[in-house]
N, C-alpha and C positions, 0 to 999 in steps of 0.2 A: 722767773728768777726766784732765789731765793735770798731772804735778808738773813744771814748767817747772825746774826747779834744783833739784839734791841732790848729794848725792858720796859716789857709792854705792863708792866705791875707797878708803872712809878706813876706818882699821881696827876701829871701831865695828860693819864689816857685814862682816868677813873671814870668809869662810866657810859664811855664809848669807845671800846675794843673792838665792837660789831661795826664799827664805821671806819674805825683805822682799818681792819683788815678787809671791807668791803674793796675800798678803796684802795687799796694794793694791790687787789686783784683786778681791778680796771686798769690798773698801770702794768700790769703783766707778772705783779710780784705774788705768787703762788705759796707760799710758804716762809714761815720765819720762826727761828728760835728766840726767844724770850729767856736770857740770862740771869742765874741768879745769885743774887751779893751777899746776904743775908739767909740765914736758917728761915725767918718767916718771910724773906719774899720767897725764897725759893719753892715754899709749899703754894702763895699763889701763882707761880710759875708754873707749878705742878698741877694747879686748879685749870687756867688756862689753856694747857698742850689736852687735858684731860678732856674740854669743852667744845675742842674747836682742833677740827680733821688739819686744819696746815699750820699749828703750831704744835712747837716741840718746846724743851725745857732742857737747861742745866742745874746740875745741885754743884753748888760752892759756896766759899765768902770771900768776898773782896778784902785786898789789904788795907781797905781806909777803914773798912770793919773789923780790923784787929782789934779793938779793945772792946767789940760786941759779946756776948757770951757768944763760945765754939759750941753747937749742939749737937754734936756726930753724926748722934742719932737720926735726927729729922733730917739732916742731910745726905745720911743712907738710904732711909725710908725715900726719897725722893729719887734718887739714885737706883732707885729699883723698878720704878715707874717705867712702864714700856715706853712712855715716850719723851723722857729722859734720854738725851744722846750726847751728854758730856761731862765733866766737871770744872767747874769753875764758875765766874770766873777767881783766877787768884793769880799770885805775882808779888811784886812790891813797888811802891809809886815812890820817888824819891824828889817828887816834887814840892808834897805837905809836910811839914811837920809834925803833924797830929794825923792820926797815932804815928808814937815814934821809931824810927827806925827798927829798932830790939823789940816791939810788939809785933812789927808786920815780921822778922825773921822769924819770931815765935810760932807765928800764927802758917808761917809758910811752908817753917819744918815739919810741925804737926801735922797740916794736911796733908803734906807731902805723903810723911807714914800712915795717915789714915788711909789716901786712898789706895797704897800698897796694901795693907791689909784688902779692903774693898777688892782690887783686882785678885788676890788670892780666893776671894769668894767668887769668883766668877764674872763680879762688876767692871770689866775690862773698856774703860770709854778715852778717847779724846780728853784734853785738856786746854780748854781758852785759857789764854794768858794776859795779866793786866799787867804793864809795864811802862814807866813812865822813870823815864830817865835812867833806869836801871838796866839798860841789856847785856852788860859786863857781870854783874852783882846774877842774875837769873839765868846767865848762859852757864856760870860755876856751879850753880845748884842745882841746875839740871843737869850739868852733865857729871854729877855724882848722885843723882837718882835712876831710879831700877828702869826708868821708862823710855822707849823709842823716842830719838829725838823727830821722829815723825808722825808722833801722836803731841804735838805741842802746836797749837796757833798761836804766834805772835796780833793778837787782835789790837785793833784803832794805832796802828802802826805810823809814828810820830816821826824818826829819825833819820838819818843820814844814808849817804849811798852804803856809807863804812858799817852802819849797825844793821843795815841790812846783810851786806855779804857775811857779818858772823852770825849771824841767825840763819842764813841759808848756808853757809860751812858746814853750821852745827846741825843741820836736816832738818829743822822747825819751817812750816806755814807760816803764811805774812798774809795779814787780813787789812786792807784798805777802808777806812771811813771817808767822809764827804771833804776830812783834812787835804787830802790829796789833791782835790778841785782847788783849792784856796789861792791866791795869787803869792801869797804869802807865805806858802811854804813850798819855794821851788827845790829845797832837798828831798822833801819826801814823794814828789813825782819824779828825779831823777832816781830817788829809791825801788818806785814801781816798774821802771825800765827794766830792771835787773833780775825780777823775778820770774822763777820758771812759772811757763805755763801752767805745770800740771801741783804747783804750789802756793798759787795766788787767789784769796779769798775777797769779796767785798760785803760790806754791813754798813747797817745806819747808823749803830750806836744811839736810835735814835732811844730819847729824847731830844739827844744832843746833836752838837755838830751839823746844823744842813748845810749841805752842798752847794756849791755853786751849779744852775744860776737860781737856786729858791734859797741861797743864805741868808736873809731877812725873813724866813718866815720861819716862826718857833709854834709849836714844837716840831720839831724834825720828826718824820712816820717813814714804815717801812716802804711805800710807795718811792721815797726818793733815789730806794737802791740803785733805779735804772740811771740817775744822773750820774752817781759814780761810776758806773758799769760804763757808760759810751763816753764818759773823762778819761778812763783807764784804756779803752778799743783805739779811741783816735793818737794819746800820747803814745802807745806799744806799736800804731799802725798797724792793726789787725781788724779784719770784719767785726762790726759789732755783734750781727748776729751770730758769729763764730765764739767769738769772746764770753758772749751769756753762756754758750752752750755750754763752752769749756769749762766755765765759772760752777754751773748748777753740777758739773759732773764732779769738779772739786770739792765740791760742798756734802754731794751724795756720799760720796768715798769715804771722806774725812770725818763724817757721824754719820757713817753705815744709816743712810738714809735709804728702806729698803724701798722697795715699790709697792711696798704693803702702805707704806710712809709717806710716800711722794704723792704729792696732789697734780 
C-alpha cells in the first residue's frame, strides 16, 4: 500500500524515519508521500523522497501558514525535484481563527497563480487539498481556476454525505484518514460509501489521527494505513485485497507514480 499523506518532517519522527518506514513495510505499506506545509519543511521533504527509494514529496503551504513568509522560489525549487509529485498541501481551514480568514484567501489566490504560472513551465502536478469546514468557500475557487477538477484531492476528508457529492459533482478525489474508523463520526463513513472506486484515496495524516483500533497510540505512522484500508473494504463490502489494489492504482494515477517510482 501506499500512505498517500503524512509528514514525516514533523518532530514526532525526528530522528527515526528509518524505523517508521522499516516498519511500514512489515505492515505491507511500500511507499508514502511526506507533505509539505511550509517553504522550509517542504525542502526537508525534499531531503527525505531524495534519501529514501519509497518516499516522495509535495511543495506547498498550508493555510494555517498564511501569515508564514510565501517563498516561491524554494517552493518551485522543490517542485522541480523528480520526486516531487504534487502541490500542496493548501486550501483554507475555517475552523482557527489565526491566521485570519483574508490572510489564508491571500495566500490561496497567490498560490493559486503561482502554480499557474509553474504549470506554464512544464511543472504540471496534482494538488492536495486542506479543507476544514470550507468546501463551499474552495469548491467556488476552484471552479474559477485554470485546473481539471480531477487533478484536486479533497485530503483528511471531515464532512458530510452532502459535502461529499459536491466535491464528486465537481470531479475532485476524496482521500480518507483513520477519521473515518472513529465511532464518532458516522457522517463521514456514510460519506465513504459514496465514492467512486476509481476516486477514493486513503492516508495517515500521520502524525495525527490514529485509527481505530490503535487510537490510543500516538504518534500515528504510515504502518496504520492498512487499518483504514480494511475500515473502508468491509463498510463499501468489497474484497479487501481488491480494495488495496484499487487504492495503490488510484494513488499511482493521481501523482503519475511511475514504475520507475513504485517500490
Amino acid at each position: 500500500m501506499i500512505d498517500t499523506h503524512c509528514h514525516l518532517t514533523f518532530a514526532q519522527f525526528a530522528g527515526r524515519v528509518d524505523q517508521v518506514l522499516a516498519d511500514a513495510q512489515l505492515a505491507g505499506v511500500h511507499g508514502a508521500i511526506t507533505v509539505g506545509t511550509t517553504p522550509a519543511d517542504c525542502l526537508q521533504a525534499q531531503d527525505l523522497a531524495s534519501r529514501y527509494d519509497n518516499v516522495w514529496c509535495s511543495a506547498g503551504q498550508h493555510p494555517l501558514s498564511a501569515d508564514e513568509p510565501r517563498e516561491w522560489a524554494i517552493i518551485k525549487k522543490v517542485a522541480q525535484h523528480p520526486r516531487c509529485v504534487a502541490w500542496g498541501e493548501l486550501g483554507l481551514d475555517n475552523h482557527y481563527d489565526d491566521p485570519p480568514r483574508s490572510t489564508q484567501d491571500s495566500l490561496l489566490q497567490e498560490q493559486l497563480a503561482f502554480i499557474e504560472s509553474c504549470a506554464a513551465d512544464g511543472l504540471d502536478k496534482p494538488i492536495i487539498v486542506h479543507c476544514r469546514d470550507a468546501i463551499d468557500d474552495l469548491l467556488a475557487v476552484f471552479g474559477a481556476a485554470p485546473f481539471e477538477p480531477a487533478r484536486y484531492v479533497f485530503h483528511c476528508f471531515t464532512g458530510s454525505p452532502d459535502d461529499a457529492r459536491k466535491v464528486l459533482d465537481f470531479g475532485a478525489f476524496i482521500s480518507f484518514t483513520g477519521v473515518v474508523t472513529f465511532t464518532n463520526a458516522k457522517e463521514v463513513a456514510e460519506a465513504a460509501k459514496l465514492v467512486p472506486a476509481d476516486r477514493i484515496m486513503v492516508e495517515t495524516d500521520s502524525p495525527f489521527l490514529s485509527p481505530e483500533p490503535v487510537r490510543n497510540i500516538r504518534p500515528n505512522e504510515p504502518k496504520h494505513i492498512v487499518h483504514i484500508a480494511r475500515f473502508l473494504a468491509e463498510l463499501r463490502n468489497v474484497d479487501p485485497l481488491d480494495f488495496e489494489h484499487q487504492l495503490d492504482a488510484n494513488a499511482q494515477r493521481f501523482f503519475s507514480l511511475t514504475q520507475r517510482h513504485t517500490v
